[in-house]
C-alpha positions in Angstrom: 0.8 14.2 0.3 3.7 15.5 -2.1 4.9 12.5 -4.2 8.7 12.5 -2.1 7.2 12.3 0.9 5.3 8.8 0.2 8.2 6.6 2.0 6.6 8.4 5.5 3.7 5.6 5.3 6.2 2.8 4.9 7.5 2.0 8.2 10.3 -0.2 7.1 11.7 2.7 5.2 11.2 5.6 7.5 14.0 3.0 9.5 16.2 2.6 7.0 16.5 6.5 6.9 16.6 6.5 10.8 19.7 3.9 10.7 21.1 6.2 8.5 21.4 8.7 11.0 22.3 6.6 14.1 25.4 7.2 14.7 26.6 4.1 16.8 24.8 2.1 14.0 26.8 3.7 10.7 30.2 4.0 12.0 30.4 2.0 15.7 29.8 3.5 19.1 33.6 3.7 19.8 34.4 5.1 16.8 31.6 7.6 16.4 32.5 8.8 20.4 36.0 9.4 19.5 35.5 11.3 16.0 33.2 13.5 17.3 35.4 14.1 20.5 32.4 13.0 23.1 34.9 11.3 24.8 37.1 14.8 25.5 33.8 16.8 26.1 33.6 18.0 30.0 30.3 16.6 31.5 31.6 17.7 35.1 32.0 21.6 34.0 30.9 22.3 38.1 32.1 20.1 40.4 34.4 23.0 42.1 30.8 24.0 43.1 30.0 21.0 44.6 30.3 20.7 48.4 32.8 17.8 49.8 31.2 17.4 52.8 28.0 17.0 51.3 28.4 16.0 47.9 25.7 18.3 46.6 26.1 21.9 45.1 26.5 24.6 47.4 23.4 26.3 48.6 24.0 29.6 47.9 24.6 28.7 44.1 21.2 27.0 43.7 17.6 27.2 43.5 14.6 24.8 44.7 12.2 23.9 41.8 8.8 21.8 41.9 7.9 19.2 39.3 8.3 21.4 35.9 5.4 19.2 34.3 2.8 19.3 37.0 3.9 21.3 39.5 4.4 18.7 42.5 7.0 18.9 45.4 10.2 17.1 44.7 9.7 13.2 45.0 12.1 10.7 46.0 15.7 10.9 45.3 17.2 8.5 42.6 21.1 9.7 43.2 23.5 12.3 43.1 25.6 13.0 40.0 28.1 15.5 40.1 26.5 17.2 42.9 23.1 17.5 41.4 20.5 15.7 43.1 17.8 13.5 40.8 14.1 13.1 41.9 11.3 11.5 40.2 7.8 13.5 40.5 5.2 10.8 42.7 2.7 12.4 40.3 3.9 12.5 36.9 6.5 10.4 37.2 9.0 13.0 35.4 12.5 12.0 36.2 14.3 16.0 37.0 17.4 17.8 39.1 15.4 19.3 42.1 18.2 21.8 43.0 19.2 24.1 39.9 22.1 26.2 39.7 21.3 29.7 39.7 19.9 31.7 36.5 22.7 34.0 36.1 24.8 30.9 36.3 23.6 29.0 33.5 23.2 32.0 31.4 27.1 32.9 31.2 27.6 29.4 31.0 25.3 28.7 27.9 27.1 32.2 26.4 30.3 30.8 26.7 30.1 27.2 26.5 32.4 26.0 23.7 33.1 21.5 24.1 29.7 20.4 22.8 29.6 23.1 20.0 33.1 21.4 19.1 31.2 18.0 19.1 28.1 19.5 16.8 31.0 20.8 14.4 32.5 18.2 13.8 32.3 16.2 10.6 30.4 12.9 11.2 27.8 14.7 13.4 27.3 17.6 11.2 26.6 15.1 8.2 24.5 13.0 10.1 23.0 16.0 11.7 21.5 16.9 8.2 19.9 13.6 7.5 18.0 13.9 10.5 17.4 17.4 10.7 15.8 16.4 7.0 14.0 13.3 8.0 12.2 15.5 10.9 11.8 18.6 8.3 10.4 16.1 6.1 7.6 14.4 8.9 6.6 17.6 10.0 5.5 18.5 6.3 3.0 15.6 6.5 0.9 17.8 8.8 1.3 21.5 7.9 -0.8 21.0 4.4 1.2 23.2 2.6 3.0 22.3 -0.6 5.8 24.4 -0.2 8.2 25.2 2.6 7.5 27.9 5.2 9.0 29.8 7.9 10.4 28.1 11.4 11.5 29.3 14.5 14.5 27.3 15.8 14.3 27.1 19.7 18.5 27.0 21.0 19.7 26.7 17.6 23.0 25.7 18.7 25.7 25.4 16.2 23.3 26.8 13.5 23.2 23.3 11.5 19.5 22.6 11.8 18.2 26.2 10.6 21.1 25.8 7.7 19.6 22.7 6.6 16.2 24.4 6.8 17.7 26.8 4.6 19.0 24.9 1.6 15.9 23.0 1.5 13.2 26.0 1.0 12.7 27.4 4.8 12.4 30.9 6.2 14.7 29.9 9.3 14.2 32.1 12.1 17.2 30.9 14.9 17.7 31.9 18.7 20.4 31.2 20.1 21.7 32.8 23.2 25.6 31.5 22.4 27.4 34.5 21.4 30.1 32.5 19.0 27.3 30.5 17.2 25.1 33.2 17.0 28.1 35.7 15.3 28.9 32.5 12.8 25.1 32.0 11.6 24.8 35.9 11.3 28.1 35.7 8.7 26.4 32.9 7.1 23.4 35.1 6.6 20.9 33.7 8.8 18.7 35.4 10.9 19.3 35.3 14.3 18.0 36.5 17.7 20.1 36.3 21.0 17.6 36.6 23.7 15.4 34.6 25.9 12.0 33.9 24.0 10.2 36.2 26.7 12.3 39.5 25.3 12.3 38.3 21.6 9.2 40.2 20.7 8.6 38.2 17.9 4.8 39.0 16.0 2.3 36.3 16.4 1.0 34.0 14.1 4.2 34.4 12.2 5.5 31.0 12.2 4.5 27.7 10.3 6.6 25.3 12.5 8.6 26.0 15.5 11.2 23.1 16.5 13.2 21.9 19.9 15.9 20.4 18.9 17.1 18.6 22.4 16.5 21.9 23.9 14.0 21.7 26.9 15.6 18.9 28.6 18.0 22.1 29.1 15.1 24.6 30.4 14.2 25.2 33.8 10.7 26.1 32.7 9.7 24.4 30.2 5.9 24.8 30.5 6.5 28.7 30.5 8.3 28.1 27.1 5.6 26.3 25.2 2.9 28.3 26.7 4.2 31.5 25.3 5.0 29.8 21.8 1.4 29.3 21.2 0.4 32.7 19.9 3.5 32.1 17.2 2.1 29.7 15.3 0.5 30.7 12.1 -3.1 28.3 11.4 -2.4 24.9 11.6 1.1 25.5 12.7 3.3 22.3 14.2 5.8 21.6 16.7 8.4 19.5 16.7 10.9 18.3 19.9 13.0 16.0 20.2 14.7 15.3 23.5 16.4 12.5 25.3 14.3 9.2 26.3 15.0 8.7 30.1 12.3 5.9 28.8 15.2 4.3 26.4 16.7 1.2 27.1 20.1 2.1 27.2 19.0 4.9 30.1 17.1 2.4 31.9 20.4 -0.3 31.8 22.9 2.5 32.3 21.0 4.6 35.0 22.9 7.1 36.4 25.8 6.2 34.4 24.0 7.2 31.3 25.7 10.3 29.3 22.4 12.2 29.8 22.1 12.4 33.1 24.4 15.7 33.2 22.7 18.4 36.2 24.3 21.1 34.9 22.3 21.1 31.3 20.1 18.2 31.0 17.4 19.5 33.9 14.2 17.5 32.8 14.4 13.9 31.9 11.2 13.2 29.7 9.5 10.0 28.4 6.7 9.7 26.4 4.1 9.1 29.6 5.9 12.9 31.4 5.6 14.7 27.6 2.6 13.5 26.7 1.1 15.1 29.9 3.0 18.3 30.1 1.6 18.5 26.0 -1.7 17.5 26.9 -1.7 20.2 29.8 -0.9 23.1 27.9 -3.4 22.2 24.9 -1.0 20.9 22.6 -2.5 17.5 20.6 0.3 15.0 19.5 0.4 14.3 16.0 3.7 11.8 16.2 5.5 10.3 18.7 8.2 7.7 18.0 12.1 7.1 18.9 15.2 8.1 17.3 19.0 6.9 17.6 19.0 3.1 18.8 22.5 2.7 21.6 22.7 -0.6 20.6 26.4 -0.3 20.5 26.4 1.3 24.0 23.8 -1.4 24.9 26.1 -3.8 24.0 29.0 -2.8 25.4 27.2 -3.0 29.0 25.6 -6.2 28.8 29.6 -7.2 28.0 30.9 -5.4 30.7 32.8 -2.7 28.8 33.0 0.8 29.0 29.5 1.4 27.6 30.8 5.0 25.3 34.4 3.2 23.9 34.1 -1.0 24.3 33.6 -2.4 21.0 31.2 -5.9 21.8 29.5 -7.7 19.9 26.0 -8.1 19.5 24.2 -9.5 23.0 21.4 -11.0 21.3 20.1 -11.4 17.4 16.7 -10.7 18.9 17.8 -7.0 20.0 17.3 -5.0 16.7 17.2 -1.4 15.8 13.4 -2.5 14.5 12.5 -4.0 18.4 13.9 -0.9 20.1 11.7 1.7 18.5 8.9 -0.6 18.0 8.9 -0.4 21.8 10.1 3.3 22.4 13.5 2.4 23.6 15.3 4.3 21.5 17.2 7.1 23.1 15.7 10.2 21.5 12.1 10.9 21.9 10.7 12.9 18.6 7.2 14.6 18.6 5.3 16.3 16.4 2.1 18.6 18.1 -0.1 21.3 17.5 -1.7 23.6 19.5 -5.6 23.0 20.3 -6.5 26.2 20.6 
């Protein structure tokens, strides 16, 4: 392992870096919310979809899906939000919206869709943004047994910030990105970018060293198809990395439905690390990491003081509940693997 990348085996100090990037934790959950305009960002972009009498999108706008991790018909529901029903699989236990909105739907939405590109622009996330998008650069290097950078595919590169980090720090970033204004912006910057679905992108096999998710198939309405095709991508010992939201965090599990991430219209699958580590294992992938990023302790806090969980500013609940207990136990609210493929 390359001298810099020693703190990795220290777990005290691969913390410290991830407090560094926990937003909540360096500038206050209020504070942080309102900077980077969460608070102003639409999570109800469909409602004049939704059906009054029933409370539930219109049928013609939607489509029926099974379990996206193991294929079973729709368990129980958990609740409605925003006219999207919530089921959790009997089998896997996946937590998902049964009822999709259409494909052609989402795909002009996801084109178009401006509010949380304003929120990745702005200036405390992007900075924070790149310490992360580093620390997880820097993990994945652990495994790929090369001493020098290589080239990545970014999956839904969003704003552009991760595969511009990449950039400055020795990759060959590769980004797709189906948003026509980021994709025009990283283009001017001179990255490389491909606006299509992965299943048009004709991209040549074995022709990438590390290919990432970042929180991108909580959005996907298939996402076994997605990391089945990625496979022949991977050049040797390639390694993937995802990182999506927790719905095994503690702040989801207090917050339930309430919890920002429960949002039907993007976030469609709601993983944790029993649901991922099966839809991995199924598809031939063999985890190398698993751990939690991004605490909510502020947001935690903020509940268990009945305040608005996103803008209260509480105190601390208990002494006992630490950054350091939280991802000990997996409750933070981002899950981040590293895999590769069996095969």
């Amino acid at each position: 392992m390359s001298p810099e990348l020693d703190w990795l085996k220290d777990k005290k100090a691969r913390l410290e870096r991830k407090n560094a990037f926990d937003g909540a934790l360096v500038h206050g959950t209020a504070k942080f919310n309102r900077e980077t305009g969460r608070y102003r960002t639409p999570h109800q972009p469909f409602l004049e979809f939704v059906d009054p009498e029933t409370g539930l999108l219109r049928p013609d706008l939607v489509r029926p899906r099974p379990c996206p991790v193991c294929g079973e018909a729709p368990g129980p529901g958990l609740f409605v939000k925003d006219g999207f029903r919530h089921v959790r699989c009997p089998s896997c236990g996946l937590i998902y919206v049964s009822l999709i909105l259409r494909e052609d739907i989402m795909i002009r939405y996801w084109r178009e869709e401006l509010a949380w590109m304003s929120v990745l622009n702005s200036g405390p996330q992007e900075e924070l943004d790149r310490l992360k998008f580093a620390y997880g650069l820097a993990a994945a290097s652990l495994h790929l047994g090369k001493a020098v950078p290589g080239s990545l595919l970014d999956m839904g590169a969003g704003n552009g910030s991760f595969a511009r980090t990449a950039r400055s720090l020795g990759w060959k970033a590769t980004a797709l990105e189906l948003n026509s204004q980021s994709a025009e912006s990283m283009r001017n910057d001179g990255l490389q970018v491909i606006v299509k679905p992965l299943e048009l992108a004709d991209l040549p096999p074995a022709s990438f060293d590390l290919i990432t998710f970042w929180e991108v198939l909580e959005h996907l309405s298939e996402p076994r198809q997605a990391l089945s095709r990625l496979k022949p991508l991977f050049s040797g010992d390639g390694v993937l990395l995802i990182l999506v939201p927790n719905a095994g965090s503690l702040v989801t599990r207090l917050l339930h439905e309430k919890s920002n991430t429960f949002g039907g219209h993007s976030h469609l699958n709601h993983f944790d690390q029993a649901s991922l580590t099966r839809l991995l294992d199924s598809l031939g992938y063999e985890i190398l990491e698993m751990e939690t990023l991004l605490t909510e302790l502020g947001t935690i806090n903020n509940h268990l003081d009945f305040q608005d969980p996103y803008l209260g500013e509480a105190a601390a609940f208990a002494p006992e509940l630490t950054p350091e207990l939280i991802h000990d136990r997996l409750w933070g609210s981002r899950l981040f693997v590293l895999a590769r493929s069996r095969d």
